[in-house]
Structure formats: C-alpha cells, structure tokens
N, CA, C and O atoms as a GROMACS GRO file, in nm:
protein
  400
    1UNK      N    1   0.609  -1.512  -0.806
    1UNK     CA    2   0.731  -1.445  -0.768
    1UNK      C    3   0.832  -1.468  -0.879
    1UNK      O    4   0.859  -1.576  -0.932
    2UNK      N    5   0.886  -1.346  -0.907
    2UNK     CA    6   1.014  -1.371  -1.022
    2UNK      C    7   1.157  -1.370  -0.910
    2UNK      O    8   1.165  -1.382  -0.788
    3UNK      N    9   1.256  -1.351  -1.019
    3UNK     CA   10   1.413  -1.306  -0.989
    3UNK      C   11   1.419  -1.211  -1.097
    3UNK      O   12   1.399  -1.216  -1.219
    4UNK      N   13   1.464  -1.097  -0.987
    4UNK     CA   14   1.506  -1.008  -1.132
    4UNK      C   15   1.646  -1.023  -1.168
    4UNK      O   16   1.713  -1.123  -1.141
    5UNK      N   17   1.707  -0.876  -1.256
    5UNK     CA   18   1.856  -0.940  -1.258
    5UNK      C   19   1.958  -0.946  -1.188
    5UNK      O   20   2.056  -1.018  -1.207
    6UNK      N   21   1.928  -0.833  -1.061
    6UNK     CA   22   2.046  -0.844  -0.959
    6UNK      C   23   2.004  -1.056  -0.917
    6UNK      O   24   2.090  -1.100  -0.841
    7UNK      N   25   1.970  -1.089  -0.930
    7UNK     CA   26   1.865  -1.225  -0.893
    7UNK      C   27   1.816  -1.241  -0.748
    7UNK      O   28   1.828  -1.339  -0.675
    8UNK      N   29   1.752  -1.109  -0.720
    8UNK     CA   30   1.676  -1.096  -0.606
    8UNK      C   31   1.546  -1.181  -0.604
    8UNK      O   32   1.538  -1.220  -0.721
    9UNK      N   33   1.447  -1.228  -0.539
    9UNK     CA   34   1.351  -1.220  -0.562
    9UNK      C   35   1.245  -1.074  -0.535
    9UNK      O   36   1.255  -0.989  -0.446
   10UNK      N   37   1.149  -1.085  -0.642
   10UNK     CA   38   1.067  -0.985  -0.688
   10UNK      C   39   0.885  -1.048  -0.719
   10UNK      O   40   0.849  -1.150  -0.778
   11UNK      N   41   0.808  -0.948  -0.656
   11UNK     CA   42   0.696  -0.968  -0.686
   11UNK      C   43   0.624  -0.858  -0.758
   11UNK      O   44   0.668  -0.749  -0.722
   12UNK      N   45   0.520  -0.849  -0.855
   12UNK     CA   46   0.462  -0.743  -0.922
   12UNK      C   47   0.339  -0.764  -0.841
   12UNK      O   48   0.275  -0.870  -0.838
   13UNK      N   49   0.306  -0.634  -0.762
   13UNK     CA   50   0.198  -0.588  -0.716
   13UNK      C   51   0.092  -0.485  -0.808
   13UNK      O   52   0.113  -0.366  -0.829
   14UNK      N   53  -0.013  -0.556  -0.850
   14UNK     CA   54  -0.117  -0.470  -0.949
   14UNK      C   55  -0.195  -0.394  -0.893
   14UNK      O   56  -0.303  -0.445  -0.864
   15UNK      N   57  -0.177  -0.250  -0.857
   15UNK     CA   58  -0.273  -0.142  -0.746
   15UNK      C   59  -0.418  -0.218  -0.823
   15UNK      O   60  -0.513  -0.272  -0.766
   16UNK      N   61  -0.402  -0.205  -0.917
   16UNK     CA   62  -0.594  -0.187  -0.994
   16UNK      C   63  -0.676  -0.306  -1.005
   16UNK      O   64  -0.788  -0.311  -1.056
   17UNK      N   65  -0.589  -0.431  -0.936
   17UNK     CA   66  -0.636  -0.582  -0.914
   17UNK      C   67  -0.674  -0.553  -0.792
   17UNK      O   68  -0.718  -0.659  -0.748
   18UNK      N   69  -0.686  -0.458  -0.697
   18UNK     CA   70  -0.728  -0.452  -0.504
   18UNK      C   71  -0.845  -0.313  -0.534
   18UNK      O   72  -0.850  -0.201  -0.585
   19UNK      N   73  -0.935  -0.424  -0.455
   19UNK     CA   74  -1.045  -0.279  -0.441
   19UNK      C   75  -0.964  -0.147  -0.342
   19UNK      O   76  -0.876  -0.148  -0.256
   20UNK      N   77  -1.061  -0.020  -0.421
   20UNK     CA   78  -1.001   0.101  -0.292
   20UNK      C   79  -1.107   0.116  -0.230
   20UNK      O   80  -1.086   0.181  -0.128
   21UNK      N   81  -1.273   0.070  -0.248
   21UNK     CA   82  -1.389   0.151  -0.192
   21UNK      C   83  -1.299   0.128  -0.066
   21UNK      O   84  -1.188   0.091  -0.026
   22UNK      N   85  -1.488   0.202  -0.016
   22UNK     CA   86  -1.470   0.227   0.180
   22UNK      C   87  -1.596   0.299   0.168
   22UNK      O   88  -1.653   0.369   0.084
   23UNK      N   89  -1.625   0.226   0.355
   23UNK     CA   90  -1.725   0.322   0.380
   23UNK      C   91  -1.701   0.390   0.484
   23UNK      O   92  -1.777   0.477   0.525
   24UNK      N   93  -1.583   0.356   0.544
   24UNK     CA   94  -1.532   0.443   0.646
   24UNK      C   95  -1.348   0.430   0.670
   24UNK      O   96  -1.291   0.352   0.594
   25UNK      N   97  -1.282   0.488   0.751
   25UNK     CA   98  -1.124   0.494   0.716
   25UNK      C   99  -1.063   0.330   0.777
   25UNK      O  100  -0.954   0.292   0.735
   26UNK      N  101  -1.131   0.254   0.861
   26UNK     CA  102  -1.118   0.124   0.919
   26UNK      C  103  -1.124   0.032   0.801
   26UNK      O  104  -1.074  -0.079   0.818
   27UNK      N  105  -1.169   0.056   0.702
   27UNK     CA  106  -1.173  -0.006   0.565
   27UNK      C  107  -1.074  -0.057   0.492
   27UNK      O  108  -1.057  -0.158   0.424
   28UNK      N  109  -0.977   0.096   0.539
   28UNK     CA  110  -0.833   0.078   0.431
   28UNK      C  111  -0.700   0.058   0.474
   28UNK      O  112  -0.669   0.107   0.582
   29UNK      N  113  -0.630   0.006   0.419
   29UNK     CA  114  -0.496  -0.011   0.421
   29UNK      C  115  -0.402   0.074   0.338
   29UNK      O  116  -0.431   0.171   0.268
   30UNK      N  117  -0.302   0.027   0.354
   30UNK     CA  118  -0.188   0.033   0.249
   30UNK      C  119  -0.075  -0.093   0.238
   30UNK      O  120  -0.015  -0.177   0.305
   31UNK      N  121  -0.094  -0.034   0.083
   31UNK     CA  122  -0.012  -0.165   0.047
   31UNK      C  123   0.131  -0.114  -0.038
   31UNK      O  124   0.138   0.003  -0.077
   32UNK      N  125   0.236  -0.207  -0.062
   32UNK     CA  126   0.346  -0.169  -0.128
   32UNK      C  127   0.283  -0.170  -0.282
   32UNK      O  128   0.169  -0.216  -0.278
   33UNK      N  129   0.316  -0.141  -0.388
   33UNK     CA  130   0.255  -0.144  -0.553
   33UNK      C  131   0.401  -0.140  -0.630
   33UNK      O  132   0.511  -0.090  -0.602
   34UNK      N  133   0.332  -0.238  -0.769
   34UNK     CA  134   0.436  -0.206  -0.832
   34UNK      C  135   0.550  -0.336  -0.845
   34UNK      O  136   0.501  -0.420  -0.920
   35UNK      N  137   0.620  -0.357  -0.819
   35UNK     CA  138   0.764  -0.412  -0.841
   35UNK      C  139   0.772  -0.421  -0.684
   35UNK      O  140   0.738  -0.318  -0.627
   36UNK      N  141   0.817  -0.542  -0.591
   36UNK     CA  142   0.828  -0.532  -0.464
   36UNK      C  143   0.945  -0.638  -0.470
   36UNK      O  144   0.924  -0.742  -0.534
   37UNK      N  145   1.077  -0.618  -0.402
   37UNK     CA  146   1.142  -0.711  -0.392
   37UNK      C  147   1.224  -0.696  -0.260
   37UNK      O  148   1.212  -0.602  -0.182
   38UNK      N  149   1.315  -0.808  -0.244
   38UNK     CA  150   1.389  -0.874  -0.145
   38UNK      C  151   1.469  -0.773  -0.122
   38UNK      O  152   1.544  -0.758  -0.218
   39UNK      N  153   1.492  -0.674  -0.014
   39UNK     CA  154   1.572  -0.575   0.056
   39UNK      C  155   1.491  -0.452   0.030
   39UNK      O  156   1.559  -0.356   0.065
   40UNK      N  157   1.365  -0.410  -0.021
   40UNK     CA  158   1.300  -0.260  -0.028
   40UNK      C  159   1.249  -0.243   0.125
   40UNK      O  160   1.251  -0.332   0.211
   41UNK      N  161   1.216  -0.146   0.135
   41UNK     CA  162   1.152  -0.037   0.227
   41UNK      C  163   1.003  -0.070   0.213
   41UNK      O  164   0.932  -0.065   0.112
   42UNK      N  165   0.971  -0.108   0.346
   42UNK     CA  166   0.806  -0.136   0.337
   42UNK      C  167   0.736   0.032   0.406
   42UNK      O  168   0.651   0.019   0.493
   43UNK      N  169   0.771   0.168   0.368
   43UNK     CA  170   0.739   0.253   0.392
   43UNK      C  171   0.632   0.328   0.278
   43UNK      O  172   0.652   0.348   0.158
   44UNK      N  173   0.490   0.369   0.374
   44UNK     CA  174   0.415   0.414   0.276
   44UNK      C  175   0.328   0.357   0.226
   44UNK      O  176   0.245   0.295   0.293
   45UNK      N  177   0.325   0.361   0.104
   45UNK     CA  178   0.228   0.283   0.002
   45UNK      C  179   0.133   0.342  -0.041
   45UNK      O  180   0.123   0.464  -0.043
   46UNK      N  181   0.023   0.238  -0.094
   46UNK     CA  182  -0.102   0.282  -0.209
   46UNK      C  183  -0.219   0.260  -0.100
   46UNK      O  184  -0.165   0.224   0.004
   47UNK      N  185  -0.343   0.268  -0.085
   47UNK     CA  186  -0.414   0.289   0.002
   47UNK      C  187  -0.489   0.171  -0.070
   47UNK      O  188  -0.506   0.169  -0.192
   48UNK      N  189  -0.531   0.077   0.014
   48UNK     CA  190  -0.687  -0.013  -0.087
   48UNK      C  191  -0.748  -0.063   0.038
   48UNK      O  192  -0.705  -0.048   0.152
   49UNK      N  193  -0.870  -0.134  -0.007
   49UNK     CA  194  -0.950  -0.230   0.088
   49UNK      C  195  -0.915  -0.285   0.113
   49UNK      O  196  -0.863  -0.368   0.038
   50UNK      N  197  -0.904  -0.294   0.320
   50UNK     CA  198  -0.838  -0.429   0.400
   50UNK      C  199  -0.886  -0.555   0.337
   50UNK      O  200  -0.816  -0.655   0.352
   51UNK      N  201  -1.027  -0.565   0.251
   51UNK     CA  202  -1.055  -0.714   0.204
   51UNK      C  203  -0.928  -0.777   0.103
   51UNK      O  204  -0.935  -0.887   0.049
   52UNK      N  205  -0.857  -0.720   0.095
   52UNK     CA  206  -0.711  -0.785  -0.007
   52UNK      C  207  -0.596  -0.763   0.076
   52UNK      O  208  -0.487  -0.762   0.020
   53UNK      N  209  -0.600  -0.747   0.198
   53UNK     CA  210  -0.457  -0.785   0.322
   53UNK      C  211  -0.436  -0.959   0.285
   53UNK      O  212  -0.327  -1.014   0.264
   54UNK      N  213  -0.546  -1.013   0.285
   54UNK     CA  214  -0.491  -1.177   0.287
   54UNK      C  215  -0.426  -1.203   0.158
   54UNK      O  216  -0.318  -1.263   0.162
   55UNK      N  217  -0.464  -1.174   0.066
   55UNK     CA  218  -0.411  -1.180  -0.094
   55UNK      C  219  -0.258  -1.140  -0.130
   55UNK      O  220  -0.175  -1.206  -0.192
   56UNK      N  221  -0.246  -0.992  -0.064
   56UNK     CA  222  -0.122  -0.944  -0.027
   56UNK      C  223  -0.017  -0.995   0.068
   56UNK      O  224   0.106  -1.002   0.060
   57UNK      N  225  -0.105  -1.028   0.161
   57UNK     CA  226   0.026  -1.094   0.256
   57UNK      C  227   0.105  -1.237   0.206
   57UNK      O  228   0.218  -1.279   0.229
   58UNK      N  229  -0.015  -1.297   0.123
   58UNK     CA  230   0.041  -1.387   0.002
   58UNK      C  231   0.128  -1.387  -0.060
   58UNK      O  232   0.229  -1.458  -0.057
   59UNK      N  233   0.079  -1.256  -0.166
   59UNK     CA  234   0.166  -1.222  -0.248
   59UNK      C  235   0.319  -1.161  -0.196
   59UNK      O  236   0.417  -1.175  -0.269
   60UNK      N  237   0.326  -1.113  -0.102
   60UNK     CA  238   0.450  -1.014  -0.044
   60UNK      C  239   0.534  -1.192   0.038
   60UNK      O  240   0.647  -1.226   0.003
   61UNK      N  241   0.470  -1.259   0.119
   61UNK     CA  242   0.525  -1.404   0.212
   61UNK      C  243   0.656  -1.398   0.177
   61UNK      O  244   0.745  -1.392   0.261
   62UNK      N  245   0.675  -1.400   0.054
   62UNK     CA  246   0.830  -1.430   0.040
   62UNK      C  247   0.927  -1.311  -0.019
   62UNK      O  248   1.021  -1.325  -0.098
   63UNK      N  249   0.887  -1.216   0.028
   63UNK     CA  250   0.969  -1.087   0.031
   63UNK      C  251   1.008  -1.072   0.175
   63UNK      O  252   0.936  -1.097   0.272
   64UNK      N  253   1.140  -1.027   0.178
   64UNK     CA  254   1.190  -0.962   0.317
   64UNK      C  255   1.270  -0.814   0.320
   64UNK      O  256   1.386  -0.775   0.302
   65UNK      N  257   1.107  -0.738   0.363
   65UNK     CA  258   1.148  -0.596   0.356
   65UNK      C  259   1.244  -0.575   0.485
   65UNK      O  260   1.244  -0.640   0.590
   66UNK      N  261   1.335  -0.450   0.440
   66UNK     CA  262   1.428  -0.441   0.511
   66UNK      C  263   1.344  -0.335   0.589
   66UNK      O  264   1.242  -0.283   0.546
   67UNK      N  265   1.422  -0.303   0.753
   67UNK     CA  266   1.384  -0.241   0.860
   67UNK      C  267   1.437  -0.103   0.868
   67UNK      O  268   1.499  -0.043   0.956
   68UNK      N  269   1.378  -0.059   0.713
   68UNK     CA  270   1.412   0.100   0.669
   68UNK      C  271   1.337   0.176   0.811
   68UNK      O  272   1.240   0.138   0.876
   69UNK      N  273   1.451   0.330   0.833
   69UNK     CA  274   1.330   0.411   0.891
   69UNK      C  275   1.258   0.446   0.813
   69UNK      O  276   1.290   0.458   0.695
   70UNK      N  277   1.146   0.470   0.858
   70UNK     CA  278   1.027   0.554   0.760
   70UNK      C  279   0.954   0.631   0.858
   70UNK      O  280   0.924   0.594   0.972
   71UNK      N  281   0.916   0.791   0.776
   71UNK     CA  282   0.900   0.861   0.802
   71UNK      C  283   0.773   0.824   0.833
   71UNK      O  284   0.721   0.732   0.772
   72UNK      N  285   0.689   0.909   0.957
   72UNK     CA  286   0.554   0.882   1.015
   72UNK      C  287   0.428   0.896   0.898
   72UNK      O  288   0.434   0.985   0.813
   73UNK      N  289   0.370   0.848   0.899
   73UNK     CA  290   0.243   0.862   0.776
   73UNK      C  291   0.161   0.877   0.834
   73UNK      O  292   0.168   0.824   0.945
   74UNK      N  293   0.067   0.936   0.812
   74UNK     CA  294  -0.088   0.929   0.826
   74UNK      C  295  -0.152   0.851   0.771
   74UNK      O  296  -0.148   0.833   0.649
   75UNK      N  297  -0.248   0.768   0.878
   75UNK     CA  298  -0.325   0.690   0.789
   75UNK      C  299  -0.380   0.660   0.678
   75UNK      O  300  -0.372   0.753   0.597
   76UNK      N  301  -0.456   0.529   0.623
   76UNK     CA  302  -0.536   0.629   0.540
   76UNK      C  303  -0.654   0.672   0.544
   76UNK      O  304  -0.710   0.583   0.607
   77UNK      N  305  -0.736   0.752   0.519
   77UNK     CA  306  -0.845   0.775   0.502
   77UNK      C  307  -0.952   0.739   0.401
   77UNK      O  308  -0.907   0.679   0.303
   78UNK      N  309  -1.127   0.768   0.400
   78UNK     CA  310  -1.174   0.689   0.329
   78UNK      C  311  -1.278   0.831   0.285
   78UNK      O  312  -1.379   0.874   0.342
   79UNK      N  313  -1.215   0.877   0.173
   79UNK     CA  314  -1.324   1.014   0.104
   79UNK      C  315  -1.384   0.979   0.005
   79UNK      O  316  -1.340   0.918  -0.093
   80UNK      N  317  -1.491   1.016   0.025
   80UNK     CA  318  -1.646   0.988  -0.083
   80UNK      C  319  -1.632   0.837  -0.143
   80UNK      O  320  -1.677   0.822  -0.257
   81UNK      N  321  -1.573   0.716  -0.076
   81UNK     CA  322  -1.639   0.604  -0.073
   81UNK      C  323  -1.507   0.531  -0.136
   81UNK      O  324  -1.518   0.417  -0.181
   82UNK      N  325  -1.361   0.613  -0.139
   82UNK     CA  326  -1.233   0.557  -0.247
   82UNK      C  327  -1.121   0.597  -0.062
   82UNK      O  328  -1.129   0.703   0.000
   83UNK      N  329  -1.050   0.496  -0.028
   83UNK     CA  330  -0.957   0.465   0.025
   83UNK      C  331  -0.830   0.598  -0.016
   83UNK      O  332  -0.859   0.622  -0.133
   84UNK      N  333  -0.753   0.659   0.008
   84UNK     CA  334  -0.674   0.787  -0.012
   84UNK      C  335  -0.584   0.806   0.130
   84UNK      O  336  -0.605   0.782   0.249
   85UNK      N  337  -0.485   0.855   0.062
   85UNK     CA  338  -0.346   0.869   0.151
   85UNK      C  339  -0.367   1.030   0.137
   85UNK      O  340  -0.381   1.097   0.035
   86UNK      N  341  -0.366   1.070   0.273
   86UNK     CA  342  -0.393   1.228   0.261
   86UNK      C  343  -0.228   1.304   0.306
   86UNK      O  344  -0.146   1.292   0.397
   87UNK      N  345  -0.244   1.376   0.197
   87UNK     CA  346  -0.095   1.492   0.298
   87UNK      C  347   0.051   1.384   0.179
   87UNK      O  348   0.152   1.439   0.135
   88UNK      N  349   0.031   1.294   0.164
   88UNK     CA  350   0.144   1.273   0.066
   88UNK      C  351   0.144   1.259  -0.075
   88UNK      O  352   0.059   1.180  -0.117
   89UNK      N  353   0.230   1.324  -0.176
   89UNK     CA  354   0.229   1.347  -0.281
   89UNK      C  355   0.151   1.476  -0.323
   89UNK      O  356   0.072   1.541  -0.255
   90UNK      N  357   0.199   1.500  -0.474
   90UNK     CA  358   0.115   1.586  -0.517
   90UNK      C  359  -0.057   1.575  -0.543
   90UNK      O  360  -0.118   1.471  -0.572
   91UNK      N  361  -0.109   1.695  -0.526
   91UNK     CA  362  -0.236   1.675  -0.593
   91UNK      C  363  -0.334   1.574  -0.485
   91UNK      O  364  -0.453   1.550  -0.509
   92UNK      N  365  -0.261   1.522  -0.364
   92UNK     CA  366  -0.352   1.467  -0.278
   92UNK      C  367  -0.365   1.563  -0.126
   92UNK      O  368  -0.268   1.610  -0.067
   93UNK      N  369  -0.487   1.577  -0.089
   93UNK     CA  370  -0.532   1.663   0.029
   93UNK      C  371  -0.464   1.630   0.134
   93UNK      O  372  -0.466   1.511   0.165
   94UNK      N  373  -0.400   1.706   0.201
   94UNK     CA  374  -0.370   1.748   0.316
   94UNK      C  375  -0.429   1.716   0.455
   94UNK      O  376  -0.536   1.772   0.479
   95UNK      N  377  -0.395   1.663   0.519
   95UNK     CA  378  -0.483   1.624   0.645
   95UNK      C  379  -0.631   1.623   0.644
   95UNK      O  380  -0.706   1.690   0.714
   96UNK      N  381  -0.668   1.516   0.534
   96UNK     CA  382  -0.806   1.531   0.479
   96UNK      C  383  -0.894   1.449   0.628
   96UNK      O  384  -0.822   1.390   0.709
   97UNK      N  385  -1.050   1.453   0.652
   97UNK     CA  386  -1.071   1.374   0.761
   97UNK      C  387  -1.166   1.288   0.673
   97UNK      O  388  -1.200   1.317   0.559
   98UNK      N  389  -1.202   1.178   0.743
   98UNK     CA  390  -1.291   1.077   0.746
   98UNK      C  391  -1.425   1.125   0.687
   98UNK      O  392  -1.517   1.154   0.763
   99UNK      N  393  -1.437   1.134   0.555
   99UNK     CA  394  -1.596   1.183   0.507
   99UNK      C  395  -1.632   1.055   0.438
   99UNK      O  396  -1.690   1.079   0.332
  100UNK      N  397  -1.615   0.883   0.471
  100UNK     CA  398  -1.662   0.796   0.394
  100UNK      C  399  -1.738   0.806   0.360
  100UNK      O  400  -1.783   0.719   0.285
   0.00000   0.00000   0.00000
C-alpha cells in the first residue's frame, strides 16, 4: 500500500497478475484494477477468477471504498474459457450468455 499525494492511502491493482480463465460464469468475479484508493467507488470492475478474491481482499483490507450508488451491472460471464463483463464498454458483447 502507498500514499499518494493528496496522502490518501492507495493500492496498485495488476489486472494481468489475476487469472481470467473459467469454465463456467460461477468462476468469475470482478475486481477494482489499476490505482485503488481511500474514498473511490467500488462500482464495476475487471472480471477475473474467483481463485484471486483472497489475494484481493488482501490487497484492497485497507482501502475504504465509499458507499457510491452504482449503477446495476450484470454479472460476469465466462465466454470461450476468459471471464468478461458483457453489455459494458466498448467493443464488449451485449447481454452475452454463459458459453464457458
């Protein structure tokens, strides 16, 4: 855990250090990525394998996300064997279903 310069505390979350397989959508999570610090929005996220929830909940312990609304998400889903957030952002499918 750092301080950045407001001297929050801050954690760097590495998407490409957490597996995404799957063999089915019970597989995956989401996680925050990136830069995570003391007052963000725990809304959303990157999709990976529940086997790195314990690693994460580690890494995040001493962050306190604030009790943003956030808009409803759809799960995630688990297509051709990679963890995926369907329907948000560009370039990702739309109410894709469960083809692990």
């Amino acid at each position: 855990m750092t301080v950045d310069d407001a001297g929050q505390a801050c954690v760097d979350i590495v998407l490409s250090t957490y597996d995404q397989s799957c063999n089915q959508a019970s597989d995956c999570m989401t996680i925050q990525a990136g830069e995570v610090c003391n007052g963000d929005c725990a809304c959303g996220g990157s999709p990976v394998n529940i086997s790195g929830q314990a690693r994460y909940d580690q890494a995040v312990s001493g962050i306190r996300f604030e009790g943003c609304p956030c808009p409803a998400s759809p799960p995630p889903a688990c297509i051709a064997g990679t963890c995926v957030s369907c329907g948000f952002g560009p370039g990702q499918p739309a109410g894709c279903p469960d083809a692990g």
